[in-house]
C-alpha positions in Angstrom: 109.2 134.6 99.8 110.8 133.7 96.8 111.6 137.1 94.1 113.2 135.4 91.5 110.5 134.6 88.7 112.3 131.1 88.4 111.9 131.0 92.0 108.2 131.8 92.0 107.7 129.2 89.8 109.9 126.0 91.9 107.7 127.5 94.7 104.2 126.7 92.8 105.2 123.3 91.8 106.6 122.7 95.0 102.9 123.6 96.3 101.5 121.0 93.8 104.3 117.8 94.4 103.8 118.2 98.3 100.1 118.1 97.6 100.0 115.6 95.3 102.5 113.2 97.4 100.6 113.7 100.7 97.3 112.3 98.9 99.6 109.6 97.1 101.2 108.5 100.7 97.7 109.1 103.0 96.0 107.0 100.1 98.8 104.2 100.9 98.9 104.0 104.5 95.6 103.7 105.0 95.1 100.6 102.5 98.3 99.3 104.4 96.0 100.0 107.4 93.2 98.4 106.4 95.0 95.4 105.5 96.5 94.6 108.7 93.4 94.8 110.3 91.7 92.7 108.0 94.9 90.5 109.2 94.4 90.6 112.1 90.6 89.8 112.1 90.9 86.7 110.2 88.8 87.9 107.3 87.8 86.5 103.9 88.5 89.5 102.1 92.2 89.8 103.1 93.3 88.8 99.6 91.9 91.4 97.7 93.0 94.3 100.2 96.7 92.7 99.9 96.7 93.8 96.0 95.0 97.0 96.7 98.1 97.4 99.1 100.2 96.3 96.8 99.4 98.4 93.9 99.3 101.2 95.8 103.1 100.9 97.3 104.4 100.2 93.9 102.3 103.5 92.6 103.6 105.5 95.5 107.4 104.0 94.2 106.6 104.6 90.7 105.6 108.7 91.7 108.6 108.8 93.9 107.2 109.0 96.8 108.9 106.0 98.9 111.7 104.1 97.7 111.4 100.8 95.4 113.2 98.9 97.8 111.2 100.2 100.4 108.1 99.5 98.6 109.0 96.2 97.8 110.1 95.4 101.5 106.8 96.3 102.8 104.8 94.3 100.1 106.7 90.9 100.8 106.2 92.0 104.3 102.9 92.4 103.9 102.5 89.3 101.8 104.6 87.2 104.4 101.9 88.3 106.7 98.7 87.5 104.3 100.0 83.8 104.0 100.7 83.3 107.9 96.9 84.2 108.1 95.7 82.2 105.6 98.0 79.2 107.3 96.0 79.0 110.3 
């Protein structure tokens, strides 16, 4: 355990960023999830899933949670995807 008071205190908000970052990034794969099932099931509502998606990768990139580049590689992905389905 940290003794330091500064360490105390890197410990707390370490506590609080690997909390708030495990919400952020469970909240984000699971609306990626969703998405590619929707996909995958030929459904209507696939549109509006793909910008829940893609607002939340580019929050998780804003929050530092993934990568921009990595964000932005899985929405084109993602979008690449959407449009394919739409196609047939």
């Amino acid at each position: 355990m940290a003794r330091h008071k500064s360490a105390q205190k890197r410990a707390r908000q370490d506590v609080k960023r690997r909390e708030r970052n495990r919400t952020i990034r469970t909240r984000t794969r699971s609306v990626v999830k969703t998405l590619r099932s929707e996909l995958e099931a030929n459904a209507a509502g696939a549109a509006e899933k793909l910008r829940e998606a893609e607002s939340a990768l580019r929050k998780a990139a804003t929050k530092g949670v993934i990568p921009k580049r990595r964000a932005s590689r899985q929405v084109s992905r993602l979008a690449k995807a959407a449009n394919r389905a739409r196609a047939k």
